[in-house]
N, C-alpha and C positions, 0 to 999 in steps of 0.2 A: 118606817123609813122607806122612803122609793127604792124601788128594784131589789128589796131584800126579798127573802123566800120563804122564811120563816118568821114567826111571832117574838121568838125570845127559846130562852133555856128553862125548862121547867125548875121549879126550887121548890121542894117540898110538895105545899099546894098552891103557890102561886108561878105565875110566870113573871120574869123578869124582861125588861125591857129590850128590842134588840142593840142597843146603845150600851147596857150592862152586861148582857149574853156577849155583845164584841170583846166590851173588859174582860172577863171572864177570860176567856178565849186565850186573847194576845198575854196575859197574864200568864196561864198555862202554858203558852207556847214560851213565855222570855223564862219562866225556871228551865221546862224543858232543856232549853239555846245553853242557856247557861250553864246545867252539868253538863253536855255535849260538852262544849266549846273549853270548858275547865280541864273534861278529858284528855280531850285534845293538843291544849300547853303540858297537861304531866306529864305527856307519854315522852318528848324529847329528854324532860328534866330527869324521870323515873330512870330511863333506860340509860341517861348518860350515868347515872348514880349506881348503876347494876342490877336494878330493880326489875330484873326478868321478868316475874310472873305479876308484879303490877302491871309494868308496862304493856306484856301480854294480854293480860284482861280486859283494860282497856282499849287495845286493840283489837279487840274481838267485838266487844261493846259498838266503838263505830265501825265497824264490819257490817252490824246487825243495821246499825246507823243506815249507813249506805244503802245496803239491801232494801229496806223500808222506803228511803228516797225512790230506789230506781223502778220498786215497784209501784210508788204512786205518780210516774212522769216528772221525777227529778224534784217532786216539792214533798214537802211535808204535810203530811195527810191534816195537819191543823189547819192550812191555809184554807182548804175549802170547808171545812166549819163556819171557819173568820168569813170566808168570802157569802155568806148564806146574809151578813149580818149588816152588810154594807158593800155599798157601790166602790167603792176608795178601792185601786188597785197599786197605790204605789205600792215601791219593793218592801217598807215596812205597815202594809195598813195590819196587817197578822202577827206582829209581834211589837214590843216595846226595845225597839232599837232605834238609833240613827239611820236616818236612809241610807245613806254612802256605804254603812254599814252591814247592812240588809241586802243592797242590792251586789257584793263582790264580798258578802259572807262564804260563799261556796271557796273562793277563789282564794280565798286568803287561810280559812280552815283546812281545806284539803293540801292546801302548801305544809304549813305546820304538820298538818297529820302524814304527809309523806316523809316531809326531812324527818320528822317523830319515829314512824316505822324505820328508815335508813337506821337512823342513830342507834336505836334500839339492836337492831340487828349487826349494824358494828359492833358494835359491845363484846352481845352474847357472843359473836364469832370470833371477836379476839380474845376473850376468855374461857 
């Protein structure tokens, strides 16, 4: 493929195509997304339910979340895997989402995860 960097993902003793190295890839990235992103809905549900030390966990979880992002310049260190594999930069060529999706994922999750943490800490503090 033009402008990729590497050959593929080794499998065993073959290599695999960079076309299926991308599958690969954006496959691991969309489970990944998706327990984050599940996290993310509990913690408001958890925490209104009185589910402290779920809800806690979980917000520790994307804490670590975060951390990880801001250490790799705000992206997920999968993206530049993905990007080794293929020219394609829209906001989802790295994972199997909707673009619209993809690119005000940040926007829309860190919402949830804040009114999530709020909620959560109403709670605890009214009880």
């Amino acid at each position: 493929m033009p402008g990729c960097h590497d050959a593929g993902i080794t499998v065993g003793k073959r290599m695999t195509s960079p076309e299926n190295s991308l599958r690969l890839v954006k496959l691991g990235h969309t489970i990944i997304w998706a327990i984050f992103a599940g996290s993310i809905l509990a913690i408001p549900v958890l925490g209104w339910l009185g589910h402290d030390r779920q809800a806690g966990a979980l917000i520790v979880l994307i804490f670590v979340e975060v951390l990880v992002l801001m250490a790799n310049g705000g992206h997920c260190p999968l993206t530049g895997v993905a990007a080794r594999y293929t020219t394609d930069r829209r906001d989802n060529f790295d994972v199997y989402l909707p673009e619209w999706l993809a690119r005000y994922n940040k926007l829309i999750f860190g919402s949830i995860f804040i009114f999530g943490v709020a909620v959560t800490f109403a709670r605890w503090t009214a009880s």
